[in-house]
PyMOL CGO cylinders between C-alpha atoms (Angstrom):
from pymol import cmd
from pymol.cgo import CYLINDER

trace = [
    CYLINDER, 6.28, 0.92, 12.70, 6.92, -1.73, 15.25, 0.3, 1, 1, 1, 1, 1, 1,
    CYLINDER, 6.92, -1.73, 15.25, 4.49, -3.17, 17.39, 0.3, 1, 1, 1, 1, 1, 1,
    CYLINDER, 4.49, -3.17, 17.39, 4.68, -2.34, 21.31, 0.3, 1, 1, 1, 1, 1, 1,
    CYLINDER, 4.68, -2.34, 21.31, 2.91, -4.13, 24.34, 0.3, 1, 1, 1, 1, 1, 1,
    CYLINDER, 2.91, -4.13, 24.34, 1.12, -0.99, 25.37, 0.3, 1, 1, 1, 1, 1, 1,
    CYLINDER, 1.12, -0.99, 25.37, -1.77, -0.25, 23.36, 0.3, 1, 1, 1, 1, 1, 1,
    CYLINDER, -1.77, -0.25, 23.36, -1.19, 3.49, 21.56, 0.3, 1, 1, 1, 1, 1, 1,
    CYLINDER, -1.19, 3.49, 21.56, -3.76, 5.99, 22.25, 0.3, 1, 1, 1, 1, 1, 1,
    CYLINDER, -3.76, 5.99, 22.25, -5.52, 8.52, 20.79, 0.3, 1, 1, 1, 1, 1, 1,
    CYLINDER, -5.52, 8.52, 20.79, -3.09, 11.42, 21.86, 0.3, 1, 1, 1, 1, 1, 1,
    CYLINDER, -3.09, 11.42, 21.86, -0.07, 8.84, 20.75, 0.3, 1, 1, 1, 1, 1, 1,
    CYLINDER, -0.07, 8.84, 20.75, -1.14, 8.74, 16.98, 0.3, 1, 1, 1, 1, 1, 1,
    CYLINDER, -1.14, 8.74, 16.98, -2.12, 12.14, 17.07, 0.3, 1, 1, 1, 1, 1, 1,
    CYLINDER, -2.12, 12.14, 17.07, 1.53, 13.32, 17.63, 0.3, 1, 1, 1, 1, 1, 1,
    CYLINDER, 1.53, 13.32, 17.63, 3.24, 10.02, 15.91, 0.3, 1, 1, 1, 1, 1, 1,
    CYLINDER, 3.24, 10.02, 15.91, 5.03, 11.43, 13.28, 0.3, 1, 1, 1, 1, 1, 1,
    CYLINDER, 5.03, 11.43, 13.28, 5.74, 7.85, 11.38, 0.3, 1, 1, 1, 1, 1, 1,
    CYLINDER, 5.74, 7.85, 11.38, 2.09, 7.68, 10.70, 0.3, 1, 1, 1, 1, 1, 1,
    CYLINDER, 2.09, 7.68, 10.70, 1.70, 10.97, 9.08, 0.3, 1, 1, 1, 1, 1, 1,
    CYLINDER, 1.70, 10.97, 9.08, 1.39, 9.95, 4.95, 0.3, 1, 1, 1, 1, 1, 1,
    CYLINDER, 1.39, 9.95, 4.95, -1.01, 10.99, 2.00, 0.3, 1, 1, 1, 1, 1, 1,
    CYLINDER, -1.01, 10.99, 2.00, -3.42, 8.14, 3.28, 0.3, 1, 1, 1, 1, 1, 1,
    CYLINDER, -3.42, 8.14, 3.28, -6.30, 10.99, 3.19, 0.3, 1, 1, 1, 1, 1, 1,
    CYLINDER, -6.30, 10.99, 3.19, -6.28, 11.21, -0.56, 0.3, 1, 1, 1, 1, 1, 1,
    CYLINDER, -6.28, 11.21, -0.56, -6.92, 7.42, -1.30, 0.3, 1, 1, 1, 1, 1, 1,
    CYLINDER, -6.92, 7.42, -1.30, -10.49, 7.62, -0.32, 0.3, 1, 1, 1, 1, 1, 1,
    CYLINDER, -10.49, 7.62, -0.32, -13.67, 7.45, -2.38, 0.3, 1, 1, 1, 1, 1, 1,
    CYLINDER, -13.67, 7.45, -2.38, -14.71, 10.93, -3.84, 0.3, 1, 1, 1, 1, 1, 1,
    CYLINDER, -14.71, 10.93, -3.84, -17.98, 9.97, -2.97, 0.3, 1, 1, 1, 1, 1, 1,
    CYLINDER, -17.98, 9.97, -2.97, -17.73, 9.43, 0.77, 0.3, 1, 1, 1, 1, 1, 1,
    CYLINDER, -17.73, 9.43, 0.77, -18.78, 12.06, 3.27, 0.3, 1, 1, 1, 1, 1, 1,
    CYLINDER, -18.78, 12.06, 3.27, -16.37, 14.19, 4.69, 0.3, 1, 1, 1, 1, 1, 1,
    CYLINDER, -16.37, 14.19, 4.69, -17.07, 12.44, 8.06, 0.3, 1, 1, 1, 1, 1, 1,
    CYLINDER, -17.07, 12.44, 8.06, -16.61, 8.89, 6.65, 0.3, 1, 1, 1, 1, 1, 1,
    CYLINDER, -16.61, 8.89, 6.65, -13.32, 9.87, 5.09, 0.3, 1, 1, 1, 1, 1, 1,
    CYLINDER, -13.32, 9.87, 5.09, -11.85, 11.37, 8.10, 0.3, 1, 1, 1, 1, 1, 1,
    CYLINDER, -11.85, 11.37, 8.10, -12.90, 8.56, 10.05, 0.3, 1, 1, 1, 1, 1, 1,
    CYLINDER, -12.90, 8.56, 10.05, -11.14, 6.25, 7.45, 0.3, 1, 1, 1, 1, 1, 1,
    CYLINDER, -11.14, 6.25, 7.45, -7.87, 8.26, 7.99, 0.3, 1, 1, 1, 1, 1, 1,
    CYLINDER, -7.87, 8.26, 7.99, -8.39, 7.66, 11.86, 0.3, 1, 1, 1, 1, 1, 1,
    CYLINDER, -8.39, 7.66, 11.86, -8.61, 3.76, 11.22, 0.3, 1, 1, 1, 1, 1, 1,
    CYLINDER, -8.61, 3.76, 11.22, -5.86, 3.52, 9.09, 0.3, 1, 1, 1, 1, 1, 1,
    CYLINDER, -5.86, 3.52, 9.09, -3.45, 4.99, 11.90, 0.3, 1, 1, 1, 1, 1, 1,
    CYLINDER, -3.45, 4.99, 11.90, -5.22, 2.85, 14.22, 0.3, 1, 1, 1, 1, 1, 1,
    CYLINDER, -5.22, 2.85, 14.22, -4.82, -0.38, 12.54, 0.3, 1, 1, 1, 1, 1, 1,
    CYLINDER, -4.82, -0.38, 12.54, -1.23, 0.49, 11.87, 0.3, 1, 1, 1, 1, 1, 1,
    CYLINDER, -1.23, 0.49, 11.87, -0.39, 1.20, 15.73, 0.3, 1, 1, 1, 1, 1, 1,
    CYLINDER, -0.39, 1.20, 15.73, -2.50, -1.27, 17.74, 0.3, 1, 1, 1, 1, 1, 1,
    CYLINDER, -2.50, -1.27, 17.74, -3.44, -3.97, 14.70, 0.3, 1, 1, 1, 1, 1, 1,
    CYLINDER, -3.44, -3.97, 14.70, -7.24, -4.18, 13.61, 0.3, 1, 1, 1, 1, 1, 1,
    CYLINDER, -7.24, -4.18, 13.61, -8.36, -6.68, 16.42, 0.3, 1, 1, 1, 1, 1, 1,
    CYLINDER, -8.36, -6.68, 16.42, -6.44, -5.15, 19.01, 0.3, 1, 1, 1, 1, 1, 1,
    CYLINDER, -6.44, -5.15, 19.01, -8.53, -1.35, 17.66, 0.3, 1, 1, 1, 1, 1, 1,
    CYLINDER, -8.53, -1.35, 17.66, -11.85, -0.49, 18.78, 0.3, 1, 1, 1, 1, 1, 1,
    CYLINDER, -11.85, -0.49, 18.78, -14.63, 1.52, 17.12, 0.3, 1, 1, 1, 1, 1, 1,
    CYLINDER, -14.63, 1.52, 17.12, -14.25, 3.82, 20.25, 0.3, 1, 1, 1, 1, 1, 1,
    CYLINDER, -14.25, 3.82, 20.25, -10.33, 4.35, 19.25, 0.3, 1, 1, 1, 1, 1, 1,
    CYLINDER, -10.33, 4.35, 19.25, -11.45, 5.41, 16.09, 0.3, 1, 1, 1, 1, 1, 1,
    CYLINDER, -11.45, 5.41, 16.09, -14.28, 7.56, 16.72, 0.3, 1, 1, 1, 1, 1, 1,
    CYLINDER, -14.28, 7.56, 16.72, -12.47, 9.33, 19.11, 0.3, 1, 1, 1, 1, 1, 1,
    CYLINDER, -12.47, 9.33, 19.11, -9.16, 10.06, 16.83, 0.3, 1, 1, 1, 1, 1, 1,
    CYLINDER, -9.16, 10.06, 16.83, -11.67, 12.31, 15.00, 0.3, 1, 1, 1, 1, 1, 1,
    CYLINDER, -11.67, 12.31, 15.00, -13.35, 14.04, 18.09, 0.3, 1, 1, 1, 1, 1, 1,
    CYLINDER, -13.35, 14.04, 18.09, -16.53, 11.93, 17.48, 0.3, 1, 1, 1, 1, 1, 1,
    CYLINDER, -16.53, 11.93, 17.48, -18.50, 9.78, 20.13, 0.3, 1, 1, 1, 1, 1, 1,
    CYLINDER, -18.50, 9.78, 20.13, -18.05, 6.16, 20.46, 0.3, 1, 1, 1, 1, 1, 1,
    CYLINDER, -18.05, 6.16, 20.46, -21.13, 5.73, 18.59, 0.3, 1, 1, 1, 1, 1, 1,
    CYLINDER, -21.13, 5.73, 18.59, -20.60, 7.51, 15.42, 0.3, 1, 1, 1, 1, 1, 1,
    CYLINDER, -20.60, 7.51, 15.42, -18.75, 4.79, 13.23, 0.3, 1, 1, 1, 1, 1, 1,
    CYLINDER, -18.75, 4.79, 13.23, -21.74, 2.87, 12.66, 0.3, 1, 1, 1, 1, 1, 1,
    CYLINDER, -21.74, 2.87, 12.66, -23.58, 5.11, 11.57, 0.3, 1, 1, 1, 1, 1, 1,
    CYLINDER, -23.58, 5.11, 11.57, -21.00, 5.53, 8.49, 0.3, 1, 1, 1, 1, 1, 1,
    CYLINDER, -21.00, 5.53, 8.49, -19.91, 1.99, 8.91, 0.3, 1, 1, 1, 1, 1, 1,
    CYLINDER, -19.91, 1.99, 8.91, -22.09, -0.76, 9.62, 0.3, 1, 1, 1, 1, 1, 1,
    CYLINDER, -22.09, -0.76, 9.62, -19.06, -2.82, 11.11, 0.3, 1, 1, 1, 1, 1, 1,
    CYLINDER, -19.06, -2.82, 11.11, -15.04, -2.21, 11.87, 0.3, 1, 1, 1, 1, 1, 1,
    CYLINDER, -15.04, -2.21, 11.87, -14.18, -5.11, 9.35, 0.3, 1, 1, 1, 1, 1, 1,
    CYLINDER, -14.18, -5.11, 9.35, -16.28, -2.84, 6.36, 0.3, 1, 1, 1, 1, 1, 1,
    CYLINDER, -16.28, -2.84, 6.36, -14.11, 0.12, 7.39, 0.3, 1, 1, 1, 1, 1, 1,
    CYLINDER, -14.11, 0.12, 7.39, -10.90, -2.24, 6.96, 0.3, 1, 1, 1, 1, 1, 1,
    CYLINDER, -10.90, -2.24, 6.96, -12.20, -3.64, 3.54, 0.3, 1, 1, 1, 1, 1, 1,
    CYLINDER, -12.20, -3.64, 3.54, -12.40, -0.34, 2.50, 0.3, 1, 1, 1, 1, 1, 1,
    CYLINDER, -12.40, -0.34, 2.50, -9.07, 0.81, 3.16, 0.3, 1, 1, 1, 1, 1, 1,
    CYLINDER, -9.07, 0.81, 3.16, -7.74, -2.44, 2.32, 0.3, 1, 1, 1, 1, 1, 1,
    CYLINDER, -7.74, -2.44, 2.32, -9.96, -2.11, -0.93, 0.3, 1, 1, 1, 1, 1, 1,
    CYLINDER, -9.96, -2.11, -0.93, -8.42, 1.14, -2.13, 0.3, 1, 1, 1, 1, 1, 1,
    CYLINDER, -8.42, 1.14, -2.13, -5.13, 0.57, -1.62, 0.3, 1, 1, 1, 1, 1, 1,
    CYLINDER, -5.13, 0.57, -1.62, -5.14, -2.30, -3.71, 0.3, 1, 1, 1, 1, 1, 1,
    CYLINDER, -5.14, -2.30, -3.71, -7.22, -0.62, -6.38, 0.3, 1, 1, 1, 1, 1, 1,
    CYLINDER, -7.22, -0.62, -6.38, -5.07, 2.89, -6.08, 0.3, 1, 1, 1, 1, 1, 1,
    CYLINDER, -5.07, 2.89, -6.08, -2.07, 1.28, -6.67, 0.3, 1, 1, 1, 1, 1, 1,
    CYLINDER, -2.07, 1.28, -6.67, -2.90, -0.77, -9.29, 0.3, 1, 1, 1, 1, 1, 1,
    CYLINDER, -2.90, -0.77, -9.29, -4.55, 1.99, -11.08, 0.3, 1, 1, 1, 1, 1, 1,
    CYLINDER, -4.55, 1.99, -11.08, -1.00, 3.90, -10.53, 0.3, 1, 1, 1, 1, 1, 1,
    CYLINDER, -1.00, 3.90, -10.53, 1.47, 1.32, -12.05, 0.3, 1, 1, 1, 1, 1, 1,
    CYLINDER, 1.47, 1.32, -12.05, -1.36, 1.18, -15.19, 0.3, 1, 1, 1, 1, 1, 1,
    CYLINDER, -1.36, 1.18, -15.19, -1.17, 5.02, -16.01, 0.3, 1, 1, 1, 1, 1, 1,
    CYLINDER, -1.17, 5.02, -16.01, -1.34, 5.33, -19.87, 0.3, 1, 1, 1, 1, 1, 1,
    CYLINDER, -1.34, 5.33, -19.87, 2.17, 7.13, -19.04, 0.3, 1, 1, 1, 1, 1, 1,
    CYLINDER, 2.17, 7.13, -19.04, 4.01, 4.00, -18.34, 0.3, 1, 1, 1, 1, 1, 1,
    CYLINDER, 4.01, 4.00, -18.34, 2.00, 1.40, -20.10, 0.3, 1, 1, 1, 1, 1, 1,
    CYLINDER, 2.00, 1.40, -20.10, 2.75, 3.52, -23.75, 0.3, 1, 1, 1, 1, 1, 1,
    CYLINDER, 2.75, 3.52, -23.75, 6.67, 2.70, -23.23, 0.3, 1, 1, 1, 1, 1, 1,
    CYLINDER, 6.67, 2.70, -23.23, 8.38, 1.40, -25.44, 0.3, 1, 1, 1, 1, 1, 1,
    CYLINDER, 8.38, 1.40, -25.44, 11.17, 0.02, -24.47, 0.3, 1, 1, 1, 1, 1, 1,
    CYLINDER, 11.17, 0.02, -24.47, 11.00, -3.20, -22.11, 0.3, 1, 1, 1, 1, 1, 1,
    CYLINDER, 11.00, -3.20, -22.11, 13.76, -1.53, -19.45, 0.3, 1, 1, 1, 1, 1, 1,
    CYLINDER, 13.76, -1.53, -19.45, 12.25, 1.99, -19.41, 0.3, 1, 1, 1, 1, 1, 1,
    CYLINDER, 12.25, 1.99, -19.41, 8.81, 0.08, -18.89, 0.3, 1, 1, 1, 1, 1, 1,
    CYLINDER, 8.81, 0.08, -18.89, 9.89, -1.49, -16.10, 0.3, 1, 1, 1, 1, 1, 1,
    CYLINDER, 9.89, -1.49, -16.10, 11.42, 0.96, -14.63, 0.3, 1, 1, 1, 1, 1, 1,
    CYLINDER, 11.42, 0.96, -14.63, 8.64, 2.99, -14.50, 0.3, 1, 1, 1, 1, 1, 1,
    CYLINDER, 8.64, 2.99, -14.50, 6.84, 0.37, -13.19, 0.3, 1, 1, 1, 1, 1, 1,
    CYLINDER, 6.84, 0.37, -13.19, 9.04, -0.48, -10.24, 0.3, 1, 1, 1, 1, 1, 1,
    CYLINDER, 9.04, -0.48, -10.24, 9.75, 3.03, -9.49, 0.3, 1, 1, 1, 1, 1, 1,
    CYLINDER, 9.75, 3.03, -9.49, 5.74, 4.02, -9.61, 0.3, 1, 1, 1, 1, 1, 1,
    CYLINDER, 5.74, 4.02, -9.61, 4.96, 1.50, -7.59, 0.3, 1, 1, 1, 1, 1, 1,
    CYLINDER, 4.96, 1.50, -7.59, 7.68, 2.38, -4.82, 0.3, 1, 1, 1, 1, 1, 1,
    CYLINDER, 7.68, 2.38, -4.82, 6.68, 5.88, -4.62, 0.3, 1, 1, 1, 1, 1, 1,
    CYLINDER, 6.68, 5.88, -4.62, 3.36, 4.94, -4.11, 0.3, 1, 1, 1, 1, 1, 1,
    CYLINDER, 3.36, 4.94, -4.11, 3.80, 2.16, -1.25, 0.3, 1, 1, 1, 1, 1, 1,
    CYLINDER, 3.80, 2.16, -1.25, 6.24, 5.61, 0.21, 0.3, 1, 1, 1, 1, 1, 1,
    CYLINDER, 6.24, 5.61, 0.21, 3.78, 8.05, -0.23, 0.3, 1, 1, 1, 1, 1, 1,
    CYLINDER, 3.78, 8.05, -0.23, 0.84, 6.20, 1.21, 0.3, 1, 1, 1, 1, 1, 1,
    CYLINDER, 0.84, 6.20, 1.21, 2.99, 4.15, 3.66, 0.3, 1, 1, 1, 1, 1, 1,
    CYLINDER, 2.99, 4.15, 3.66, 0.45, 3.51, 6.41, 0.3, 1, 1, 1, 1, 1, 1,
    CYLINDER, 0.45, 3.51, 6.41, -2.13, 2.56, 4.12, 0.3, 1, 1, 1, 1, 1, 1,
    CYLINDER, -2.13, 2.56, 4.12, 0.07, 0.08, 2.51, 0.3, 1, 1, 1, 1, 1, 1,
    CYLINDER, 0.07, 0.08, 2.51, 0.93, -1.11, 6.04, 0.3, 1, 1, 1, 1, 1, 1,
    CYLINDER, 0.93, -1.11, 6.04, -2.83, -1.90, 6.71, 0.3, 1, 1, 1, 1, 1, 1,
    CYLINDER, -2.83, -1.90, 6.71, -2.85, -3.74, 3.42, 0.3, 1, 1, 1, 1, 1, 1,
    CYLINDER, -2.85, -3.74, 3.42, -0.20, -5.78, 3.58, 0.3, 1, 1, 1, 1, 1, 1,
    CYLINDER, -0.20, -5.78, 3.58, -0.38, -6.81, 7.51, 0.3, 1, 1, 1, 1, 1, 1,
    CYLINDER, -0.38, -6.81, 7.51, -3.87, -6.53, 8.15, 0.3, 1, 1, 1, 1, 1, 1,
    CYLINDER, -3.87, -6.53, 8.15, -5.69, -8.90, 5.72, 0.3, 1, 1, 1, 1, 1, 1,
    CYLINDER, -5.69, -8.90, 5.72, -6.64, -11.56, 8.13, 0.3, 1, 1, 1, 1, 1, 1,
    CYLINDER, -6.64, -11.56, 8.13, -9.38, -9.13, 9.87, 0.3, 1, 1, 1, 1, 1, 1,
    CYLINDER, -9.38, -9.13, 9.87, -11.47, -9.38, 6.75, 0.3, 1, 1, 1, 1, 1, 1,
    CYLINDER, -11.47, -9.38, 6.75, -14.11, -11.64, 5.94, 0.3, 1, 1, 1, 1, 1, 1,
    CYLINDER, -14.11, -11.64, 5.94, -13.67, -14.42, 3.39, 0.3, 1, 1, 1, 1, 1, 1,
    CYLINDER, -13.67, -14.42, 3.39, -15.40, -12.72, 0.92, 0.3, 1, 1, 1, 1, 1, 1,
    CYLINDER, -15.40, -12.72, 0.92, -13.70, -9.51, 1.17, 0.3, 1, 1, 1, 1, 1, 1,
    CYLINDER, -13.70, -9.51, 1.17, -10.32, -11.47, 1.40, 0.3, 1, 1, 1, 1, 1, 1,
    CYLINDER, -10.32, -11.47, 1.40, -11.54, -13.33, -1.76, 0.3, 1, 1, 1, 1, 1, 1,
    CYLINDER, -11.54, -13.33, -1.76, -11.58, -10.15, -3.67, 0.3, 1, 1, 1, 1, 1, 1,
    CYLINDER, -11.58, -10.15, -3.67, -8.45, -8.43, -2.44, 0.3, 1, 1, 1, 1, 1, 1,
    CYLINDER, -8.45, -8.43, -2.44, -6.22, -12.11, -3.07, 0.3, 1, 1, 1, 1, 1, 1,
    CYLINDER, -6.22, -12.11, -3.07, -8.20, -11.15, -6.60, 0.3, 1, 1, 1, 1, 1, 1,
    CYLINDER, -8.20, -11.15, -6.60, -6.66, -7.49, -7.04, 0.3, 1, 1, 1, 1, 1, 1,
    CYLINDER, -6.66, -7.49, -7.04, -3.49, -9.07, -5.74, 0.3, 1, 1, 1, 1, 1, 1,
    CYLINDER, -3.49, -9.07, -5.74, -2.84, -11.38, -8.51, 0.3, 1, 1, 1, 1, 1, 1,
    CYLINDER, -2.84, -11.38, -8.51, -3.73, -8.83, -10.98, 0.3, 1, 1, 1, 1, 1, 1,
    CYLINDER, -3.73, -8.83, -10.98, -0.65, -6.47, -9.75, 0.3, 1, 1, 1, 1, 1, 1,
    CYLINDER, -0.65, -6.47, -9.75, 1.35, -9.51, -9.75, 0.3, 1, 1, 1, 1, 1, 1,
    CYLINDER, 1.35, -9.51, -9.75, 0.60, -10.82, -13.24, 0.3, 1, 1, 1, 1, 1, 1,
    CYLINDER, 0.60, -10.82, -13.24, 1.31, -6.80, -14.62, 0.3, 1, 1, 1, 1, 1, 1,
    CYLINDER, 1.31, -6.80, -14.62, 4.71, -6.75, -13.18, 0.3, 1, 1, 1, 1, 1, 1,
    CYLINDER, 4.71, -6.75, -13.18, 5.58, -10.73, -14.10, 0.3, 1, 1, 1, 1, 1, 1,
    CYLINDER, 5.58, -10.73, -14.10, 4.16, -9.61, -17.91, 0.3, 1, 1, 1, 1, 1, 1,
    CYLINDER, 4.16, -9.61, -17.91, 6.44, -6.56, -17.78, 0.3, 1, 1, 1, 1, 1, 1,
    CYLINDER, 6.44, -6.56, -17.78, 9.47, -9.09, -16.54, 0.3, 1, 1, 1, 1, 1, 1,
    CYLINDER, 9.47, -9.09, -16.54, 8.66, -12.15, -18.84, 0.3, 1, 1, 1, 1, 1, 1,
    CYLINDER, 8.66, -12.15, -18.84, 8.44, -9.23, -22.37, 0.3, 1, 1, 1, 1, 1, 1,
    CYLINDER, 8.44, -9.23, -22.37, 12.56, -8.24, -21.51, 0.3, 1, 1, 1, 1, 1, 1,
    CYLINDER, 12.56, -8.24, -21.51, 13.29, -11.88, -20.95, 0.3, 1, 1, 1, 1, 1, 1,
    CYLINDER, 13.29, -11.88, -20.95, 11.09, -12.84, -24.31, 0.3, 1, 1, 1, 1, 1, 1,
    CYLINDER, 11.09, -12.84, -24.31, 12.45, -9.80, -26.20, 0.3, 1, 1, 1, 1, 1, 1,
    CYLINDER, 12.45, -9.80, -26.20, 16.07, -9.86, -25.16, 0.3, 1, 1, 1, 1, 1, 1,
    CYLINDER, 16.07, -9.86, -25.16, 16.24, -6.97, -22.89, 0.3, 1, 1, 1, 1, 1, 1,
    CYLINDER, 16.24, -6.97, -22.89, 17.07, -8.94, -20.02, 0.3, 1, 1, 1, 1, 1, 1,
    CYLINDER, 17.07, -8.94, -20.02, 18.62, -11.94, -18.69, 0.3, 1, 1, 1, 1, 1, 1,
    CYLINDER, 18.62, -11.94, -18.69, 16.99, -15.49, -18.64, 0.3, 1, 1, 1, 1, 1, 1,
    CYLINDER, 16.99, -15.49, -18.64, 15.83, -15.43, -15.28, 0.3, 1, 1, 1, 1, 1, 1,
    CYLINDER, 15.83, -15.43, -15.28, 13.19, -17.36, -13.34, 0.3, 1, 1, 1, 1, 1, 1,
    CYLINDER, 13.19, -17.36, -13.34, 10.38, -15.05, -14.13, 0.3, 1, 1, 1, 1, 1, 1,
    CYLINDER, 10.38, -15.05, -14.13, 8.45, -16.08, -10.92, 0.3, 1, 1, 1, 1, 1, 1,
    CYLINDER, 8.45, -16.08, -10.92, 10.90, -15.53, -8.35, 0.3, 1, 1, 1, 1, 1, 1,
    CYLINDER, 10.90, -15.53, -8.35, 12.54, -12.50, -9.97, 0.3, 1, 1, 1, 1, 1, 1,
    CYLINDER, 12.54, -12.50, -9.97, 8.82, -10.50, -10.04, 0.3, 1, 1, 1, 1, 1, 1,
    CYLINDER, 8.82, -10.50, -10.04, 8.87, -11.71, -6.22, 0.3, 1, 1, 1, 1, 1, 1,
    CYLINDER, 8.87, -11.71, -6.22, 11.89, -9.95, -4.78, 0.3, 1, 1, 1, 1, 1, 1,
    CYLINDER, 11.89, -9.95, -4.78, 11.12, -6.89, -6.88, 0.3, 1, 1, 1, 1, 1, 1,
    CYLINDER, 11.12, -6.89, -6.88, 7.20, -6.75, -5.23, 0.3, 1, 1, 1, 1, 1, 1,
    CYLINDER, 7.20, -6.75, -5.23, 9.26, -7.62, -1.79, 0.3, 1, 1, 1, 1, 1, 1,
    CYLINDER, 9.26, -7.62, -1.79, 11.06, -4.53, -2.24, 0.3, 1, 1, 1, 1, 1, 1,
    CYLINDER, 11.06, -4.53, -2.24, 9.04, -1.95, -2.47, 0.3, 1, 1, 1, 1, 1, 1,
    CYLINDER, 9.04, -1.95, -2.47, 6.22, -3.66, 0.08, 0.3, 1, 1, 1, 1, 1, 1,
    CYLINDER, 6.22, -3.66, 0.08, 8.98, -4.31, 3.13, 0.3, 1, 1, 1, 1, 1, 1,
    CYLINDER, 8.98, -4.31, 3.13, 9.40, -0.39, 3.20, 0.3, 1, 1, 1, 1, 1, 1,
    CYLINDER, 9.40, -0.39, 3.20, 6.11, -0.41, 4.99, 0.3, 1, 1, 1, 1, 1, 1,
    CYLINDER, 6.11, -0.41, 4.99, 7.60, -1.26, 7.70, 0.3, 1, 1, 1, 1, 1, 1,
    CYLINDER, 7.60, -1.26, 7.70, 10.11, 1.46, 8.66, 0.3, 1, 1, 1, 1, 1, 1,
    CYLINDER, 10.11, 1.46, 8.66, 9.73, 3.95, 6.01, 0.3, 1, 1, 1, 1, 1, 1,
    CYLINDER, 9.73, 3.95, 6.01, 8.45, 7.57, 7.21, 0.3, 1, 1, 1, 1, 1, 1,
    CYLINDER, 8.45, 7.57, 7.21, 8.07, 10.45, 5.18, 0.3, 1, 1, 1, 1, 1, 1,
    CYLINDER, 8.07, 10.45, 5.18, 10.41, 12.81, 6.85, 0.3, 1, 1, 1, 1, 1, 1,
    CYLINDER, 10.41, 12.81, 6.85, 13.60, 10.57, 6.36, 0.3, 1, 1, 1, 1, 1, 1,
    CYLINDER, 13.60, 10.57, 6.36, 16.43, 11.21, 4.64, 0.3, 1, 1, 1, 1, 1, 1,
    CYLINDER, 16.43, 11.21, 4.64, 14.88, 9.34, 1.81, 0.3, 1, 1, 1, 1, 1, 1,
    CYLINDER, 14.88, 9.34, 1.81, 11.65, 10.85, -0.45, 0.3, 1, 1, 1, 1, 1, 1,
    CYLINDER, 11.65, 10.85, -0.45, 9.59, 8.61, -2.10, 0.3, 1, 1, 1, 1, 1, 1,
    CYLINDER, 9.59, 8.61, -2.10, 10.76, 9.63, -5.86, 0.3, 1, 1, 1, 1, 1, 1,
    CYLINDER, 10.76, 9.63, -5.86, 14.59, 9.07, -4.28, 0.3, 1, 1, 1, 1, 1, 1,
    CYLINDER, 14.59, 9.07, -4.28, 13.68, 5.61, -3.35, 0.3, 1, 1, 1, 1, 1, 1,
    CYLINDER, 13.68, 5.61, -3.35, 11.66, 4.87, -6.03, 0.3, 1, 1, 1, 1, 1, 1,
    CYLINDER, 11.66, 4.87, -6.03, 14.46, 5.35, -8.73, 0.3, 1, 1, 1, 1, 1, 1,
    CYLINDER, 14.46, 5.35, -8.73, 17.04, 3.27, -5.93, 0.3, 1, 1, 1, 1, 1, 1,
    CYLINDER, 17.04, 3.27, -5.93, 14.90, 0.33, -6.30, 0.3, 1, 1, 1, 1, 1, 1,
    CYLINDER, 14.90, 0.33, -6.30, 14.11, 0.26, -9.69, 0.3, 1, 1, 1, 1, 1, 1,
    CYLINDER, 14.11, 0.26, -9.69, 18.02, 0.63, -10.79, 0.3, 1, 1, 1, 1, 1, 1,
    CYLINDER, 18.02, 0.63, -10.79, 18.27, -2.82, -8.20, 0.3, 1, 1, 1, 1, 1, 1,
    CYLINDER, 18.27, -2.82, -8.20, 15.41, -3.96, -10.06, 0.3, 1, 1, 1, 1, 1, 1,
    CYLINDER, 15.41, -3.96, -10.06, 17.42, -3.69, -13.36, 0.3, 1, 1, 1, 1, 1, 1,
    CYLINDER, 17.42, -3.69, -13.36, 20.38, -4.99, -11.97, 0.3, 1, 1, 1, 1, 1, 1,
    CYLINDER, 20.38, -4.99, -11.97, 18.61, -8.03, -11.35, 0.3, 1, 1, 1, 1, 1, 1,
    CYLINDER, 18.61, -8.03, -11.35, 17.95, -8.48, -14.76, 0.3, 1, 1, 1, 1, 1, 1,
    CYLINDER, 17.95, -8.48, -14.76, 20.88, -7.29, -16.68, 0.3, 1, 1, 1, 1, 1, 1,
    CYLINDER, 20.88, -7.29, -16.68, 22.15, -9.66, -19.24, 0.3, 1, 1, 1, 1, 1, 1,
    CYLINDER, 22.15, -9.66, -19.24, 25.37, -11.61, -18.53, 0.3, 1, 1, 1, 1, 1, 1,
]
cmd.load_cgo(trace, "trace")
């Protein structure tokens, strides 16, 4: 969603409609109830206002909770953004691996899968994937260490997936590199403006963008 000058409050996320998403389900199974729903309030934050421009106060009191509360969950606001950032990265990794699409045969249908997976999931968990594409410069250089980390590993699955058609025939003789590049930028620019109650569900777009992705790649 695009940025405003006035800061959006409490009330404004509440009701905001474009940052309603499955963000909830991303979290560890073994975090509190309170530390989840507190992770779902900083996610919406961080996506309205930006993570410097969010205070722990904005998130605490999303949730009903004082201004207080976060740390004793969360030692600091950057460890709540590493976490978010954290799972996103590792959920959606974990998504475009699923035994289900890595058992394809075939290096189209693989692909396909794999562009249309990981679509749905940037859809589905939209404001999450906002965070984690936007909001990696509030994290220390550590925690930005690891993420570029989980980064290159979704890269190198989808330029493996490219580079097998182009080795095994199935698709043109492209420029492996740059081809891998606008598929990724197609699925992660949806962050911007997608919402989940356009004319457009995730599956639908999924399957749009992974026929482009084929298109792409079609042999002369």
């Amino acid at each position: 969603m695009a940025r405003r000058q006035a800061r959006f409050t409490a009330q404004d996320l509440a009701d905001d409609s474009r940052l309603r998403d499955h963000s909830p389900e991303l979290w560890r199974d073994d975090l509190g109830e309170v530390q989840r729903r507190l992770l779902s309030s900083a996610v919406r934050c961080f996506a309205a206002n930006g993570f410097h421009a969010t205070t722990t106060r904005d998130i605490a009191e999303c949730v009903g909770l004082s201004p207080a509360a976060l740390y004793v969950h969360f030692p600091s606001k950057e460890l709540v953004l590493y976490e978010i950032v954290k799972a996103g990265h590792e959920r959606v990794l974990a998504h475009v691996r699923d035994p289900a699409i890595t058992g394809l045969d075939g290096s189209a249908e693989r692909l396909r899968a794999i562009v249309s997976a990981y679509t749905v999931w940037h859809a589905r968990h939209h404001v999450t994937a906002r965070v984690c594409q936007i909001e990696l410069h509030g994290l220390t250089p550590e925690h930005y260490g690891e993420i570029v980390e989980l980064r290159h590993q979704t890269n190198g699955y989808f330029r493996g997936a490219v580079a097998r058609g182009v080795a095994d025939g199935a698709f043109a003789k492209v420029d492996v590199t740059r081809v891998t590049r606008a598929m990724l930028s197609l699925a992660i620019d949806l962050v911007r403006w997608y919402r989940l109650d356009g004319p457009d569900s995730p599956e639908q777009l999924g399957e749009f963008y992974a026929d482009l992705s084929l298109k792409l790649l079609a042999p002369g």
